[in-house]
C-alpha positions as CSV (number, residue, x, y, z in Angstrom):
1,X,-24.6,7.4,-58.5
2,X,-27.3,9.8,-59.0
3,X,-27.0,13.7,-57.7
4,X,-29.7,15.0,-55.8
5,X,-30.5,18.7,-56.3
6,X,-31.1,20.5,-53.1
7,X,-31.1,23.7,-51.6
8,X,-28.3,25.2,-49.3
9,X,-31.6,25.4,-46.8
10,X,-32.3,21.9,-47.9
11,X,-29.0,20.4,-47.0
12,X,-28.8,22.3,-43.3
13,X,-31.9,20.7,-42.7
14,X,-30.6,17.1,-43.5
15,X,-27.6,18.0,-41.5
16,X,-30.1,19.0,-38.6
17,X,-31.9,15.9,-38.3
18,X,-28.7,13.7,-38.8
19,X,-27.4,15.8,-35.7
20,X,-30.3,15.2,-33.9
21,X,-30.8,11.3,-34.1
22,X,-26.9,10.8,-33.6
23,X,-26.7,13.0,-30.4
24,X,-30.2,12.8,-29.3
25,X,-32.4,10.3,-30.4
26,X,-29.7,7.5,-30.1
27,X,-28.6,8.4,-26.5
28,X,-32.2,8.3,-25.6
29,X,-33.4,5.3,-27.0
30,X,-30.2,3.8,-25.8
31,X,-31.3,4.6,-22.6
32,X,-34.6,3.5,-22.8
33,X,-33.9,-0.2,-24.0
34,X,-31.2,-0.6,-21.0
35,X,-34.6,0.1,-18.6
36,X,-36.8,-2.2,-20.5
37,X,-34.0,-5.1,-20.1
38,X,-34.1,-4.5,-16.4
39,X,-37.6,-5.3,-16.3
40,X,-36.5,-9.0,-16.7
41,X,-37.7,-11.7,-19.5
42,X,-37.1,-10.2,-23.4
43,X,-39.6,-12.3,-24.9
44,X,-42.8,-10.7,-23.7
45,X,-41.6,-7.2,-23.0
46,X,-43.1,-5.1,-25.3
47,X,-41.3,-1.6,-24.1
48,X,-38.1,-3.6,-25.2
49,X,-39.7,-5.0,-28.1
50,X,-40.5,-0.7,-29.5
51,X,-37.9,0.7,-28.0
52,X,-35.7,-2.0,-30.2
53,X,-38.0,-1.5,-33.7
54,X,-37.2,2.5,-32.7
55,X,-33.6,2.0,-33.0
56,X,-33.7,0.3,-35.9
57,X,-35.7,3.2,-37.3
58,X,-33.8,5.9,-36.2
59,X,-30.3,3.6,-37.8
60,X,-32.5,3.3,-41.0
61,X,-32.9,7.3,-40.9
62,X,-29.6,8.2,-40.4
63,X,-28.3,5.9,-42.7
64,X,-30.9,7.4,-45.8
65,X,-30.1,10.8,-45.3
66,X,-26.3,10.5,-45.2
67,X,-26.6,8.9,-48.2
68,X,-28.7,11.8,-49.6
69,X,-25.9,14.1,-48.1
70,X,-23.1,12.3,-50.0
71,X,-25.5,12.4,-53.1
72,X,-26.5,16.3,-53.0
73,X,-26.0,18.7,-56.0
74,X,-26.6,21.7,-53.5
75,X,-27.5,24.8,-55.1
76,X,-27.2,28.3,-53.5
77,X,-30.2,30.0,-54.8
78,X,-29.0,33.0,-53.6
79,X,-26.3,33.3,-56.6
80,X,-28.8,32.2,-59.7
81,X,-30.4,35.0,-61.8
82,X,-32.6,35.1,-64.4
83,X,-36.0,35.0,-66.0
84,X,-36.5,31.6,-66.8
85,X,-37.4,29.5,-64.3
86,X,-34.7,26.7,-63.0
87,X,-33.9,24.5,-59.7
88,X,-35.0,27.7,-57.3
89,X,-36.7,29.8,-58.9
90,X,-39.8,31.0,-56.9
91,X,-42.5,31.7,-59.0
92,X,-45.7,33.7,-58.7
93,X,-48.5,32.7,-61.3
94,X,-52.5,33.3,-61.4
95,X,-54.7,30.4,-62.4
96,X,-56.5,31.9,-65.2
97,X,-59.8,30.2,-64.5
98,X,-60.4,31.4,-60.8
99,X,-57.8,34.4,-60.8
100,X,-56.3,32.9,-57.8
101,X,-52.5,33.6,-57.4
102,X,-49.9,30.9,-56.1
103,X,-46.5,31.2,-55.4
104,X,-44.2,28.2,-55.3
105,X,-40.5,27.5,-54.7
106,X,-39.1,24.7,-56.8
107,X,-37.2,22.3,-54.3
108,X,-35.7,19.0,-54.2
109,X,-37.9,16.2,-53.3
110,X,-37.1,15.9,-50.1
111,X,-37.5,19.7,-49.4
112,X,-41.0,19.9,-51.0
113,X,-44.1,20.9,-48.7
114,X,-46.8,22.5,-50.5
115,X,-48.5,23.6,-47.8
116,X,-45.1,26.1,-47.2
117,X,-45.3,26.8,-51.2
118,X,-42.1,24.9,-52.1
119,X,-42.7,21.7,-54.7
120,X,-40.3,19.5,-56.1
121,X,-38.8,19.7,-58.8
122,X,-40.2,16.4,-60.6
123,X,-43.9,17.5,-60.0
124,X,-46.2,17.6,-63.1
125,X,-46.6,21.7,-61.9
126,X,-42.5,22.7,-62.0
127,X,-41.8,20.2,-65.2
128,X,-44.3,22.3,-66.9
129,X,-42.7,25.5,-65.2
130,X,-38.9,24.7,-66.4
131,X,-37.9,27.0,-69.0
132,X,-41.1,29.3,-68.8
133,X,-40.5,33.2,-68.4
134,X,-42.7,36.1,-67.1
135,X,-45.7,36.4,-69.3
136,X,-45.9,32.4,-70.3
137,X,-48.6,30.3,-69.9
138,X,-48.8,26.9,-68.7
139,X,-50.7,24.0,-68.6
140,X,-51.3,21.5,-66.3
141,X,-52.9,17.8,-65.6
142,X,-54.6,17.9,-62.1
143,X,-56.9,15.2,-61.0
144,X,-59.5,17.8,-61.5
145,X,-58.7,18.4,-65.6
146,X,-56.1,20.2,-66.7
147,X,-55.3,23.8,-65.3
148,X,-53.5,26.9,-66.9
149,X,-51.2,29.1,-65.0
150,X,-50.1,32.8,-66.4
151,X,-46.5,33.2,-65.0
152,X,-46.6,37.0,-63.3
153,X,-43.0,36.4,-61.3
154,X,-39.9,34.6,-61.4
155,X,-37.2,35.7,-58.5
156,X,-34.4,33.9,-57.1
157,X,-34.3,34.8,-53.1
């Protein structure tokens, strides 16, 4: 069985949603197939019919992330130091051909959301990132061509 590296943030939020679709979700969906079986005949009611297919989402959900719970390698990033970068690390870099500074949070996969600055740990930028220090330079593929990053920060918060 294979461990999943997460964050201590990263796990809460699993628990969250888990909590959620148990004591929420289910209740109401619950609820709203025992209306749509009052309306009378199964095999053309289409409420029944999506309120059924929600269920069986919502069962799917809960039963993916407690296996992802029961799989976590959760990592407090609050206790790692360095100046490498690792699971955690947030790093500030400056691509060298437009001077344009990022700065990402390496995350498990199910954590990542560019958008917020936090990737996951397998993508192409934080496998070329692993094991880097302040100062280091990086390359990497892009769908564009190939772009190099100067590392200017690596912090654990």
């Amino acid at each position: 069985m294979e461990r999943i590296p997460m964050t201590a943030a990263g796990f809460k939020a699993i628990e969250e949603e888990v909590n959620q679709l148990k004591n929420v979700e289910r209740h109401a969906i619950i609820k709203i197939i025992s209306e749509a079986r009052a309306h009378g005949d199964l095999s053309e009611n289409a409420e029944y019919h999506a309120a059924k297919e929600r269920q069986a989402f919502i069962e799917g959900r809960v039963l993916d992330l407690e296996d992802m719970m029961g799989r976590a390698d959760v990592i407090d990033v609050s206790k790692l130091s360095g100046t490498t970068v690792k699971f955690g690390a947030t790093v500030t870099m400056v691509d060298e051909d437009t001077n344009q500074k990022r700065k990402y949070q390496i995350v498990g996969d199910h954590e990542a959301d560019a958008a917020r600055g936090r990737i996951w740990i397998s993508s192409p930028i934080a496998r070329a990132l692993i094991g880097k220090s302040k100062g280091d330079t990086v390359e990497v593929a892009a769908p564009g061509g190939a772009r190099s990053y100067e590392i200017l920060k690596v912090e654990f918060v």
